[in-house]
N, CA, C and O atoms as a MOPAC input file, in Angstrom:
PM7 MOZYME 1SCF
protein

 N     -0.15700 1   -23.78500 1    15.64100 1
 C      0.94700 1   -24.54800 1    16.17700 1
 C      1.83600 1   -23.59600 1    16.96900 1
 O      2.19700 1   -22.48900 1    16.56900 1
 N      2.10400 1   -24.07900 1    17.98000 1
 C      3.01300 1   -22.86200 1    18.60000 1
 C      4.54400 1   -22.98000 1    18.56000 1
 O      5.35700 1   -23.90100 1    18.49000 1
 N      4.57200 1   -21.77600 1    18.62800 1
 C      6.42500 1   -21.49600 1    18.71900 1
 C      7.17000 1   -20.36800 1    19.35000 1
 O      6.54800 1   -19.31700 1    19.50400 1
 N      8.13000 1   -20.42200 1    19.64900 1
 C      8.55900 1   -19.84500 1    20.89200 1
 C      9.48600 1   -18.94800 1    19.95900 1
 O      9.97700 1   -19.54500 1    19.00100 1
 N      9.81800 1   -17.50600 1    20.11300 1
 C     10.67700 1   -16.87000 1    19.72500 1
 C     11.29200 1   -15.64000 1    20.46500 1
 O     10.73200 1   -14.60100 1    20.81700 1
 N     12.32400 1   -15.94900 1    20.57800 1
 C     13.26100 1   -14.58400 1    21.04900 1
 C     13.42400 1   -13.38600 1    20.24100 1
 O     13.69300 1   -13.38600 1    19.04000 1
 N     13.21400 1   -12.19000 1    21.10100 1
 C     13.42800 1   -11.04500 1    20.60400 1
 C     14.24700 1    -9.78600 1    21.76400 1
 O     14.10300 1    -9.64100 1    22.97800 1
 N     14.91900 1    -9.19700 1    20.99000 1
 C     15.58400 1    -8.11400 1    21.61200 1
 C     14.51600 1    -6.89000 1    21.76500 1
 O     13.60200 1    -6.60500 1    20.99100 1
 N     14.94000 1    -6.15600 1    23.15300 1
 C     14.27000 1    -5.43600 1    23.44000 1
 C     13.83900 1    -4.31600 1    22.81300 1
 O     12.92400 1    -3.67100 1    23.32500 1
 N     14.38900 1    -3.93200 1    21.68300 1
 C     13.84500 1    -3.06200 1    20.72800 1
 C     12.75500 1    -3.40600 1    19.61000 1
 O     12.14400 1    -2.44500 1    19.14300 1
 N     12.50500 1    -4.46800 1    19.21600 1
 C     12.27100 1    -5.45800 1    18.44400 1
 C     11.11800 1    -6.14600 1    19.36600 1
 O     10.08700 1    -6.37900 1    18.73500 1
 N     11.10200 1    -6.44400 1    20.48100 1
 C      9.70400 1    -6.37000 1    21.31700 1
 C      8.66000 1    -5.52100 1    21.50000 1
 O      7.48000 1    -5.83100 1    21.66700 1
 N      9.34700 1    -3.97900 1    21.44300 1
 C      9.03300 1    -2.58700 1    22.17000 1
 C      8.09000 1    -2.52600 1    20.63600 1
 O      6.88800 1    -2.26400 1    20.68100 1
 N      8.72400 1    -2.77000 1    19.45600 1
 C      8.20000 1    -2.22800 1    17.78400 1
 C      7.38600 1    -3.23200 1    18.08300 1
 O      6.33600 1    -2.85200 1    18.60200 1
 N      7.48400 1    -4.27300 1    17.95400 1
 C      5.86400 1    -5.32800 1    17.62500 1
 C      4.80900 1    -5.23800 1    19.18000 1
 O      3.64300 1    -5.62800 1    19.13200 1
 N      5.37000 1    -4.72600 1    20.38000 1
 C      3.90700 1    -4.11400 1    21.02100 1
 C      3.44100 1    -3.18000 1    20.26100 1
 O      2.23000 1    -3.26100 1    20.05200 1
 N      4.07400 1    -2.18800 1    19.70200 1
 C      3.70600 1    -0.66100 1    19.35200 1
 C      2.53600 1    -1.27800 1    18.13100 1
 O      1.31400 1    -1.15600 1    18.04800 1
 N      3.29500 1    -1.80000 1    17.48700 1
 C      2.49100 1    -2.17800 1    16.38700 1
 C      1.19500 1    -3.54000 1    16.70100 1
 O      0.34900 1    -3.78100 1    15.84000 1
 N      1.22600 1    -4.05000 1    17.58400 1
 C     -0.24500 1    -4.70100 1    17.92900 1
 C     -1.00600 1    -3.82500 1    18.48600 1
 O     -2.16300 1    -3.84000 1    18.06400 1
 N     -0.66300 1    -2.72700 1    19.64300 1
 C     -1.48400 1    -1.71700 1    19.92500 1
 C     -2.13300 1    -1.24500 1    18.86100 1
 O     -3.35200 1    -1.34500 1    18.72400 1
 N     -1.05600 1    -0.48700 1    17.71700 1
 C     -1.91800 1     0.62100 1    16.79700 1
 C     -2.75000 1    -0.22100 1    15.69500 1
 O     -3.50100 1     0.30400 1    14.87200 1
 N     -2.49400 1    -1.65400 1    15.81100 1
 C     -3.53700 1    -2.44300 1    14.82700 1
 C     -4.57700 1    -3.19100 1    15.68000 1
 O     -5.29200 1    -3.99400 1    15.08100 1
 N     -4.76600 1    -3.01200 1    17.13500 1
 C     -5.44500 1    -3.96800 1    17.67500 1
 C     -5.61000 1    -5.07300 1    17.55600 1
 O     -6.59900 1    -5.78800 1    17.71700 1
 N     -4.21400 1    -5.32700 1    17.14300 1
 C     -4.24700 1    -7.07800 1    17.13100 1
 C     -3.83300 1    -7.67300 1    17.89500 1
 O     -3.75700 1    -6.89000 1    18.84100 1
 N     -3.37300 1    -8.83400 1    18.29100 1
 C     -2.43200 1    -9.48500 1    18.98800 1
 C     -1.13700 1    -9.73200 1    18.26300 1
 O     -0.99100 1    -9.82200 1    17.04400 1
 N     -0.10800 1    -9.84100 1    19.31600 1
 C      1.48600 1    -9.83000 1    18.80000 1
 C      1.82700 1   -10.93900 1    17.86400 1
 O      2.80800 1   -10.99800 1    17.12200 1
 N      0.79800 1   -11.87500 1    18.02300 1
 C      1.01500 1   -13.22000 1    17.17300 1
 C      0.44400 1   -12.84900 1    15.94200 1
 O      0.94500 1   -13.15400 1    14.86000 1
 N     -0.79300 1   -12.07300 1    16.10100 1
 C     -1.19000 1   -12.06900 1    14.76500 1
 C     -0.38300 1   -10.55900 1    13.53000 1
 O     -0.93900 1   -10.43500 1    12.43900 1
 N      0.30200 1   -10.01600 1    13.71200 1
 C      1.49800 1    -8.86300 1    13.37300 1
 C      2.35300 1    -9.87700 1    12.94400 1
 O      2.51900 1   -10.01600 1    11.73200 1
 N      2.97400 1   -10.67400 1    13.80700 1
 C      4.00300 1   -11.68100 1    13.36100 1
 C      3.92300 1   -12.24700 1    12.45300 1
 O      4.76100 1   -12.25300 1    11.55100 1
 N      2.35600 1   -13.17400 1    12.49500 1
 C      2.46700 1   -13.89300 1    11.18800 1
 C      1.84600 1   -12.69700 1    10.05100 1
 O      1.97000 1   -13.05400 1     8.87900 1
 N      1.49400 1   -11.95500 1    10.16600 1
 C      1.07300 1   -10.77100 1     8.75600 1
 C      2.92000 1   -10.51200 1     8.55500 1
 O      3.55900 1   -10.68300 1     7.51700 1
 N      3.18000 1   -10.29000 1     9.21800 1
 C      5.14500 1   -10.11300 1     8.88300 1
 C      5.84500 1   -11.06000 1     7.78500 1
 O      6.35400 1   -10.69700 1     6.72400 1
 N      5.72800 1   -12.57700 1     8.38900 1
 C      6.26800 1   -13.49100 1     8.12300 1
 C      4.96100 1   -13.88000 1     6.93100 1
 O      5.62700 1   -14.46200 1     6.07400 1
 N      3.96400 1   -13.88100 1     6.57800 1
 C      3.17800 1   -13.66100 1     5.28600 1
 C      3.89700 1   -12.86700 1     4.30400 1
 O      4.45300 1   -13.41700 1     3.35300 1
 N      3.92400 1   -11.49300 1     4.49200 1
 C      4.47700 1   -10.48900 1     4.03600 1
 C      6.13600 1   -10.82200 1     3.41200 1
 O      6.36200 1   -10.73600 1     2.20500 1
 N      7.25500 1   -11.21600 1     4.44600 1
 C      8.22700 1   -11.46200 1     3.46900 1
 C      7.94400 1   -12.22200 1     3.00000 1
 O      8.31400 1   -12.07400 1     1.83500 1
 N      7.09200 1   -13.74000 1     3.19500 1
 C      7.05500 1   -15.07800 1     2.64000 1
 C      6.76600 1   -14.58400 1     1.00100 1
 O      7.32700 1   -15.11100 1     0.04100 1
 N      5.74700 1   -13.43400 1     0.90200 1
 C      5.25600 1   -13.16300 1    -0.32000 1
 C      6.53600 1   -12.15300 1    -1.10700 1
 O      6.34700 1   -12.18400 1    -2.32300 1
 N      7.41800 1   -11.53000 1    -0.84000 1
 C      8.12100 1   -10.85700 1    -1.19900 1
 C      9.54800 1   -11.70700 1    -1.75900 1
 O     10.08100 1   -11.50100 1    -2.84900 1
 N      9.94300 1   -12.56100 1    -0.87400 1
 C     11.26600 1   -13.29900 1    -1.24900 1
 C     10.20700 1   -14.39200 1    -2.22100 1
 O     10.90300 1   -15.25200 1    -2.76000 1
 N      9.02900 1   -14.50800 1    -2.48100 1
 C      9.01600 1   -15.71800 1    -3.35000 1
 C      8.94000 1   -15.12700 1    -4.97900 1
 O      8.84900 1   -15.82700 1    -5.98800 1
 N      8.99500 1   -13.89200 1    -4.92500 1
 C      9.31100 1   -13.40200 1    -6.44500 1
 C      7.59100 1   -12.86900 1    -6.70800 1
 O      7.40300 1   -11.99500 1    -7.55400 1
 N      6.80300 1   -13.25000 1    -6.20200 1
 C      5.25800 1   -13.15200 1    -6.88600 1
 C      4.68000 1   -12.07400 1    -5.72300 1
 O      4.35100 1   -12.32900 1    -4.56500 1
 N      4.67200 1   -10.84100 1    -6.39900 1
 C      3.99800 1    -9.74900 1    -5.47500 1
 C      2.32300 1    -9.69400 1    -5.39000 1
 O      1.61600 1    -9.92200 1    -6.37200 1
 N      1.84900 1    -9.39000 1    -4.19300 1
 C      0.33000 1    -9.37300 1    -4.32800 1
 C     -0.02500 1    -8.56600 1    -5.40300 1
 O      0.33000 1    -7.45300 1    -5.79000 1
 N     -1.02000 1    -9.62300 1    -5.88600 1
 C     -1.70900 1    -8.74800 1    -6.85600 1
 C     -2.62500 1    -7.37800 1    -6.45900 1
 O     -3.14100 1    -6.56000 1    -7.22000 1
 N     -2.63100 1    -7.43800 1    -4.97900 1
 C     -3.32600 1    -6.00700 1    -4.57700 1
 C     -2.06800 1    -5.47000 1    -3.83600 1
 O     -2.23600 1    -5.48800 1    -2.61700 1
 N     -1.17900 1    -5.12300 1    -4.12200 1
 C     -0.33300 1    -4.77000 1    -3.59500 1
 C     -0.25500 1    -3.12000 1    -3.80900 1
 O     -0.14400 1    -2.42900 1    -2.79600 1
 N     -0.30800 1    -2.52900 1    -5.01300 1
 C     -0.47200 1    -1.28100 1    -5.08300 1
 C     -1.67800 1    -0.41500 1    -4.26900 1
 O     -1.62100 1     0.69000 1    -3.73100 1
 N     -2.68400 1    -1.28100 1    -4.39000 1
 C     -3.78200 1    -1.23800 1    -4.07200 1
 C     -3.84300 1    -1.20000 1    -2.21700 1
 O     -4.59200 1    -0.55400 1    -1.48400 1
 N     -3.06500 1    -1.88100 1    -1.97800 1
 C     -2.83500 1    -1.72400 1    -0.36500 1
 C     -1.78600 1    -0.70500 1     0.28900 1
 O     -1.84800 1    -0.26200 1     1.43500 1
 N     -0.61600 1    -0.37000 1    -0.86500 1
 C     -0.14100 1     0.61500 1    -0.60500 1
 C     -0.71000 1     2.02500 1    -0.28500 1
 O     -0.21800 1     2.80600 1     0.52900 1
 N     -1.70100 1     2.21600 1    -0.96100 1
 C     -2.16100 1     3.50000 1    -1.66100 1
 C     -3.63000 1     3.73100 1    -0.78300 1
 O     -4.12900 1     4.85300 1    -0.69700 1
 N     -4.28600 1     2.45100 1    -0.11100 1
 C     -5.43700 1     2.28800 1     0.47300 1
 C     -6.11500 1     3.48100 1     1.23500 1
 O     -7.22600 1     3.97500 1     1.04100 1
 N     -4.97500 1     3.87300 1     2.32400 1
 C     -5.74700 1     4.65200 1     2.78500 1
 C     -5.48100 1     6.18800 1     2.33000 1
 O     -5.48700 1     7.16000 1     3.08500 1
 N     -5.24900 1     6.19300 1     0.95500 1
 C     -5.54200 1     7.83300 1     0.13700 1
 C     -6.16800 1     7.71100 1    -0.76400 1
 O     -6.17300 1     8.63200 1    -1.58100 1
 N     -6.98800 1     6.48800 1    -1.01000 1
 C     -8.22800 1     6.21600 1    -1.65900 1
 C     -9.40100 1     7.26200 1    -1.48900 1
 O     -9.56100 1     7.43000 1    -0.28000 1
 N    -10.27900 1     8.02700 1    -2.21700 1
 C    -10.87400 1     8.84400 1    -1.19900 1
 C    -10.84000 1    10.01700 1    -0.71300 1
 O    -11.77400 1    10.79000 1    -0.49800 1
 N     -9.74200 1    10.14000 1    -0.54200 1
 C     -9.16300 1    11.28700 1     0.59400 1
 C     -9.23900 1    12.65000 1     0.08600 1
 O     -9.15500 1    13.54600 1     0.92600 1
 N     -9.38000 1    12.96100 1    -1.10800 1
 C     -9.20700 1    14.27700 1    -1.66100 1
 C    -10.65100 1    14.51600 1    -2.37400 1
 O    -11.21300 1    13.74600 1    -3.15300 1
 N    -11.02900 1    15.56300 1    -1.98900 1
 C    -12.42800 1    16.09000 1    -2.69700 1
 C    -11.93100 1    17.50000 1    -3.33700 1
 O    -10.98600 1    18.15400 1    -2.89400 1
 N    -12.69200 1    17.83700 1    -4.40100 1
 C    -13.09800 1    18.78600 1    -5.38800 1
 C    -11.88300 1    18.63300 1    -6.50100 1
 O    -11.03400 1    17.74300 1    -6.45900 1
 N    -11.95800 1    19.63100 1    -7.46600 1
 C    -11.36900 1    19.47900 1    -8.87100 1
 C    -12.11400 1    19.43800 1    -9.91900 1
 O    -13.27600 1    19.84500 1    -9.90300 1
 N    -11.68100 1    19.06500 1   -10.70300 1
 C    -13.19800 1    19.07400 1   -11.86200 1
 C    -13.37200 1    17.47500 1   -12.04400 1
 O    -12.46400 1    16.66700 1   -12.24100 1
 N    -14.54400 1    17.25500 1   -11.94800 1
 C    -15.35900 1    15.85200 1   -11.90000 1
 C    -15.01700 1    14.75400 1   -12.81000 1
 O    -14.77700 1    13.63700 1   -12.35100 1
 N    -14.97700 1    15.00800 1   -14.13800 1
 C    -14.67400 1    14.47200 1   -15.42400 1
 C    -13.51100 1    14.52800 1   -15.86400 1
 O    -13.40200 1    15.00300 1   -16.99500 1
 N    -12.52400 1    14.17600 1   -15.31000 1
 C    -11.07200 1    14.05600 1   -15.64800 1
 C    -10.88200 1    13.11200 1   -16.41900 1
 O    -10.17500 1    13.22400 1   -17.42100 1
 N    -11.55700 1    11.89000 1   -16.03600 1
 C    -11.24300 1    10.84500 1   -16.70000 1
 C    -11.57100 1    10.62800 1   -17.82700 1
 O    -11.10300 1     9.67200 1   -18.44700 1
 N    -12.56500 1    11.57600 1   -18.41800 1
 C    -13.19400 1    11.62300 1   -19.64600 1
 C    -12.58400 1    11.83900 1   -20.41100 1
 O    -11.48400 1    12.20700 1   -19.99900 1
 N    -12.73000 1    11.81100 1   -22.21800 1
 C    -11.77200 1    12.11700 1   -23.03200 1
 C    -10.54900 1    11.92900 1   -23.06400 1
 O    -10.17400 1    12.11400 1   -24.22200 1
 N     -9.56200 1    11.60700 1   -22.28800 1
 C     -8.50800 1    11.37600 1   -21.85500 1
 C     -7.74900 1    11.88300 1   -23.19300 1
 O     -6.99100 1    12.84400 1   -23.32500 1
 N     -8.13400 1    11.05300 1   -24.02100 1
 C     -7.34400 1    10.93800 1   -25.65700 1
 C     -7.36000 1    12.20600 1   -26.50700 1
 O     -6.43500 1    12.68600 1   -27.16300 1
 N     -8.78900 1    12.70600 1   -26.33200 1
 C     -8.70000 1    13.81200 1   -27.22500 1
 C     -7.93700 1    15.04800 1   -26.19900 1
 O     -7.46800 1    16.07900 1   -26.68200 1
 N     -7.91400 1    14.71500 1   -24.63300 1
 C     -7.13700 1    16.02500 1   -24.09300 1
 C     -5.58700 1    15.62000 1   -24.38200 1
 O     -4.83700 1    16.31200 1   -23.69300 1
 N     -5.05600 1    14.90000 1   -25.02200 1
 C     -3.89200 1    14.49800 1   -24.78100 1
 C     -3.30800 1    14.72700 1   -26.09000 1
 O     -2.13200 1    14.97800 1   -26.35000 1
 N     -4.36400 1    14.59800 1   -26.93100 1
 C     -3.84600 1    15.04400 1   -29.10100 1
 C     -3.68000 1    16.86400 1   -28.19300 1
 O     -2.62800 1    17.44700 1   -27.93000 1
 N     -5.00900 1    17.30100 1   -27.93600 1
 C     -4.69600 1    18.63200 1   -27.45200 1
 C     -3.20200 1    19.43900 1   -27.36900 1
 O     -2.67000 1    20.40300 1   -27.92000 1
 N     -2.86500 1    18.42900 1   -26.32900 1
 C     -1.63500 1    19.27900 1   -25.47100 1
 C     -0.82800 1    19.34300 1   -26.63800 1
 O     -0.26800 1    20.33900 1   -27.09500 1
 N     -0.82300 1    17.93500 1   -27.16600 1
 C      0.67600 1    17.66500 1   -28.33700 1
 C      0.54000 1    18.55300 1   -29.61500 1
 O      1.54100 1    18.85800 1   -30.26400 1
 N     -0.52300 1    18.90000 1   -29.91100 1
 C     -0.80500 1    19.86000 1   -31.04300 1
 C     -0.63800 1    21.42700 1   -30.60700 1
 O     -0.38000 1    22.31900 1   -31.41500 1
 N     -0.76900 1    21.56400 1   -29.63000 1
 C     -0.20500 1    22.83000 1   -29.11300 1
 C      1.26700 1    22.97400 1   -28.79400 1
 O      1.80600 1    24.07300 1   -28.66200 1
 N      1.83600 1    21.91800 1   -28.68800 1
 C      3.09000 1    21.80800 1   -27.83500 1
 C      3.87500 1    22.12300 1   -29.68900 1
 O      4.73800 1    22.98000 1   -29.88100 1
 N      3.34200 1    21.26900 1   -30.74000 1
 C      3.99000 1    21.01700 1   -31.57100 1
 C      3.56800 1    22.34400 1   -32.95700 1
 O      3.99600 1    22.25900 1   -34.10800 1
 N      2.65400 1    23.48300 1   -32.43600 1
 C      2.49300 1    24.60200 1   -32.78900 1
 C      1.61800 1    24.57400 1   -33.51100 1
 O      1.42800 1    25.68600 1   -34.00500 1
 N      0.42700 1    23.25500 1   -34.10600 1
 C     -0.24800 1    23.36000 1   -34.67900 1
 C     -1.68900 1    24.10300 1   -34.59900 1
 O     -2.44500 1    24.09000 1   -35.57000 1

């Protein structure tokens, strides 16, 4: 459905910039915008919302030691039994 909207020239200049660097069109930025607060003022945050924050450092870091995630529990009695002098 179309609709006509005014914008100030700074506020034009940001949503070209930003259809360029997403290759989208200016309409389609707008409505991801107006999605975006629609989802924010209604109280109910995306459930991938962290998940889209964080997206592109998904990945991003290589080496460390492999198995971090392992044991978790017994590295964690660890620390506290040392911490607590046992």
């Amino acid at each position: 459905m179309p609709t006509s909207v005014r914008l100030d020239s700074r506020t034009e200049q940001a949503l070209a910039r930003l259809a360029k660097e997403k290759g989208a069109s200016k309409s389609a930025v707008l409505r991801e915008a107006v999605e975006t607060l629609a989802r924010k003022s209604s109280g109910h945050p995306s459930t991938n919302a962290a998940f889209e924050r964080a997206k592109d450092l998904i990945g991003c870091v290589s080496g460390g030691e492999p198995d971090l995630s392992t044991r978790t529990g017994a590295g964690f009695r660890q620390v506290l039994e040392r911490k607590s002098g046992r």
